[in-house]
N, C-alpha and C positions, 0 to 999 in steps of 0.2 A: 470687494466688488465681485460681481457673478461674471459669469463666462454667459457666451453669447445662445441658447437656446438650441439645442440639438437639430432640433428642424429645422431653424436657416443655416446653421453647418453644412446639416444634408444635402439641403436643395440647392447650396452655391455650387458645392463638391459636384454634384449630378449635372447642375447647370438647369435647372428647372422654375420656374415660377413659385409652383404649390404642391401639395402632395396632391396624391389622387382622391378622388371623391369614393373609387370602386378599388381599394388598395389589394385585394386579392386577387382580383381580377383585371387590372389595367395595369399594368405598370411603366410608368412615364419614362424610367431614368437606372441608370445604375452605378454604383460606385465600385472602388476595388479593394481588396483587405485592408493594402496599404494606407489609402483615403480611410476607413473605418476605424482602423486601428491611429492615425492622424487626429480623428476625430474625439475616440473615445480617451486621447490624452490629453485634450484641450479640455475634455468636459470631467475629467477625475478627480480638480478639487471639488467640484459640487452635488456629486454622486456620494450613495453612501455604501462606498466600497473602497478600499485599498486596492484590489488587484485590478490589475489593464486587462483582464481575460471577464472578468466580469464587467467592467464598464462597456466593453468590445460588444457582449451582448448586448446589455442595456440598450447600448447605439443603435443594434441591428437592428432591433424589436422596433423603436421608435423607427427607423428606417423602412422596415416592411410594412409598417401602418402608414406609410406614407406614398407607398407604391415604388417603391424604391429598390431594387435587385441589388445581392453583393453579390458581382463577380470574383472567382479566384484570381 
């Protein structure tokens, strides 16, 4: 079985509907390393990567296309 889609991750984590429509320029919501790093260990079997430091990106990338801010 697959893990749940990095974007509804996001959006529950930030507490938002959808991503932004203008992801570089609005941004709706943010999450914290902690939430990101949460996130990109839920989504590590289906990534094709071993390490948590690269899924961590992964996450974020999908996260800033989404309008999405990580806070420290």
């Amino acid at each position: 079985m697959k893990t749940p889609p990095a974007s509804v991750l996001l959006a529950n984590a930030a507490k938002i509907q959808k991503g932004s429509s203008m992801p570089n320029k609005v941004s709706l919501g943010s999450i914290t390393k902690a939430q990101l790093k949460e996130i990109a260990t839920i989504k590590l079997p289906d990534l094709n990567t071993t390490k948590l430091a690269s899924a961590m990106k992964t996450v974020e990338g999908t996260a800033k296309n989404m309008g999405i801010s990580i806070m420290d």
